[in-house]
C-alpha positions as CSV (number, residue, x, y, z in Angstrom):
1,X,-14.8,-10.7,-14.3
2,X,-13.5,-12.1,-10.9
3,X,-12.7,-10.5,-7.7
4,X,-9.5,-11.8,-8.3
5,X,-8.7,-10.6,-12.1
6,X,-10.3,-6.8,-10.6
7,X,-7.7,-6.9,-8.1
8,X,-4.6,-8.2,-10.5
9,X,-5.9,-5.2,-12.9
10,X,-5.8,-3.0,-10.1
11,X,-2.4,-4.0,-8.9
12,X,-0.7,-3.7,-11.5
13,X,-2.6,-0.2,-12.3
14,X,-1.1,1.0,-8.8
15,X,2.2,-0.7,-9.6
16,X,2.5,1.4,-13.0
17,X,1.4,4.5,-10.5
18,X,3.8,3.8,-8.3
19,X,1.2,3.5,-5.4
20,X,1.6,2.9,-2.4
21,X,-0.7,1.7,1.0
22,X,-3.4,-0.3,-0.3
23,X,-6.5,-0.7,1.7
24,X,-9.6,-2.9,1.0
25,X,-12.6,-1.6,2.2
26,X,-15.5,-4.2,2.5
27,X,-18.2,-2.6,0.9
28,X,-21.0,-5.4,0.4
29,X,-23.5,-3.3,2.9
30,X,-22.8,-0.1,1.9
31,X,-23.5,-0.3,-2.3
32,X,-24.5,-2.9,-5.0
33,X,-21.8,-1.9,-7.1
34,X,-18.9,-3.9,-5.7
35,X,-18.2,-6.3,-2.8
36,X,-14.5,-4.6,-1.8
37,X,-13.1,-1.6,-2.1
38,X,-9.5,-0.8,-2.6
39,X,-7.8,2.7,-1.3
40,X,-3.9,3.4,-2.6
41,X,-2.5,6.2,-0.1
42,X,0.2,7.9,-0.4
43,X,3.2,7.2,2.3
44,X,2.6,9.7,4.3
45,X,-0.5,8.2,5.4
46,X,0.9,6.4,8.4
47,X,2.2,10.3,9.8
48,X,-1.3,11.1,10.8
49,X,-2.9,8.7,13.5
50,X,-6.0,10.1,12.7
51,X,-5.7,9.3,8.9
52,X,-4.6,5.6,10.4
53,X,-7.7,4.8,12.1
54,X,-10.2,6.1,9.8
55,X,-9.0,4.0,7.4
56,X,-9.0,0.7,9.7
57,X,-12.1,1.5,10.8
58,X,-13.3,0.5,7.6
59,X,-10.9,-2.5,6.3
60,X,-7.5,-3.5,6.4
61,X,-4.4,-1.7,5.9
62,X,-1.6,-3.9,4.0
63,X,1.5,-2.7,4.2
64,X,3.3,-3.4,0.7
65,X,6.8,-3.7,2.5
66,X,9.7,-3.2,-0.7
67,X,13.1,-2.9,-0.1
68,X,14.7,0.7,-0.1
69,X,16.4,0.1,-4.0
70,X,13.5,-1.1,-5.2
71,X,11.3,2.4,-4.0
72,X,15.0,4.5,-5.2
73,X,14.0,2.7,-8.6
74,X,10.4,3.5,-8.4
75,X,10.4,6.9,-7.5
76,X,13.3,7.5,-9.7
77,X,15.8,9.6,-7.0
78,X,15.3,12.9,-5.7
79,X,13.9,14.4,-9.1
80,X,11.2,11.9,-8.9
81,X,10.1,12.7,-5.3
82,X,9.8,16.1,-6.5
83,X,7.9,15.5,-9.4
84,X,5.5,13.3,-7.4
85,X,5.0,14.9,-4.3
86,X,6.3,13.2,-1.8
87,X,5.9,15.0,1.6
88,X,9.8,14.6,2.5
89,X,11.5,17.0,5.0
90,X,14.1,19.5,3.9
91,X,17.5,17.9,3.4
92,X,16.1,14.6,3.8
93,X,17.1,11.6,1.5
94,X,15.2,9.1,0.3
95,X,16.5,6.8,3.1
96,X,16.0,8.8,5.7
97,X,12.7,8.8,4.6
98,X,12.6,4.9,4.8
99,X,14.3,4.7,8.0
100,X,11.7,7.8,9.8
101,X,8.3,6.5,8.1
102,X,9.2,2.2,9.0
103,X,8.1,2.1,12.8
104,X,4.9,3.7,11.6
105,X,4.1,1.5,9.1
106,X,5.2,-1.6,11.3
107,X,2.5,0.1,13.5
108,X,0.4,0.5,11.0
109,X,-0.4,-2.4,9.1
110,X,-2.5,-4.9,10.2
111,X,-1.1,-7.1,7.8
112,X,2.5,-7.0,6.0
113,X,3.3,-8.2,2.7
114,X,6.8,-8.3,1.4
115,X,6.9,-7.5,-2.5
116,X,10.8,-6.8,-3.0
117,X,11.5,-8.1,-6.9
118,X,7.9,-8.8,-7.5
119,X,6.1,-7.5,-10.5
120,X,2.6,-6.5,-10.1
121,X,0.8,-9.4,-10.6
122,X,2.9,-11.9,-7.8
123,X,2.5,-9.3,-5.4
124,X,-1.4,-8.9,-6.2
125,X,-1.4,-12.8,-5.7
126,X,0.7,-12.5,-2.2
127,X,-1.7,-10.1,-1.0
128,X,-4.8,-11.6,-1.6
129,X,-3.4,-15.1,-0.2
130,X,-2.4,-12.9,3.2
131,X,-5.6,-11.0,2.9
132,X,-7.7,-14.8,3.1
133,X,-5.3,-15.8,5.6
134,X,-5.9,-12.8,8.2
135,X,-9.7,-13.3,7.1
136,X,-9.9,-16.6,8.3
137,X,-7.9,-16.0,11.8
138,X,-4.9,-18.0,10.6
């Protein structure tokens, strides 16, 4: 199977999961079992700078920018951000959420890939086209 076909399968995996920060981790001198790695974080990973560099230390972070309705559909409102987790202050809403957590993922990413409306598999296919393009300095 191709690279490529892995990481549709894997999109769309992380799309059904709801997930989140994706990073690719080049991992060619480090095992024979793959050439690139792929980390899903949760949101909250851009609230600890710490969390932010060890992870670009080791590949690229691609922000998978949706619009807010499209996350609100996701999730599934305030009983879904329960259910999953998501580190959300008290009396927060979803969208203040959005608006607290945007300047750090603008600060973030090192690359930014808009998937509002997308399924899975177009925004697989937008990331990997941004992912050669920042690969090859364009």
């Amino acid at each position: 199977m191709e690279p490529k076909e892995l990481a549709l399968i894997a999109a769309k995996a992380l799309d059904d999961k709801q997930g989140k920060g994706i990073a690719a981790i080049k991992v060619t001198d480090l095992t024979t079992l793959a050439d690139h790695f792929v980390i899903a974080t949760g949101g909250s990973v851009v609230c600890r700078e710490r969390s932010v560099k060890h992870l670009k230390s080791s590949g690229v972070l691609v922000w998978i920018d949706a619009p807010l309705g499209d996350l609100e559909r996701r999730i599934g409102g305030m009983k879904g951000i329960r259910a999953r987790g998501v580190a959300i202050g008290r009396g927060m809403t979803l969208k203040d959420l959005f608006e607290q957590r945007l300047p750090l993922y603008e600060k973030a990413a090192d690359i930014r890939v808009e998937c509002g409306g997308l399924d899975a598999e177009r925004c697989c296919a937008k990331i990997i086209q941004e992912l050669e393009r920042y690969g090859t300095g364009r």
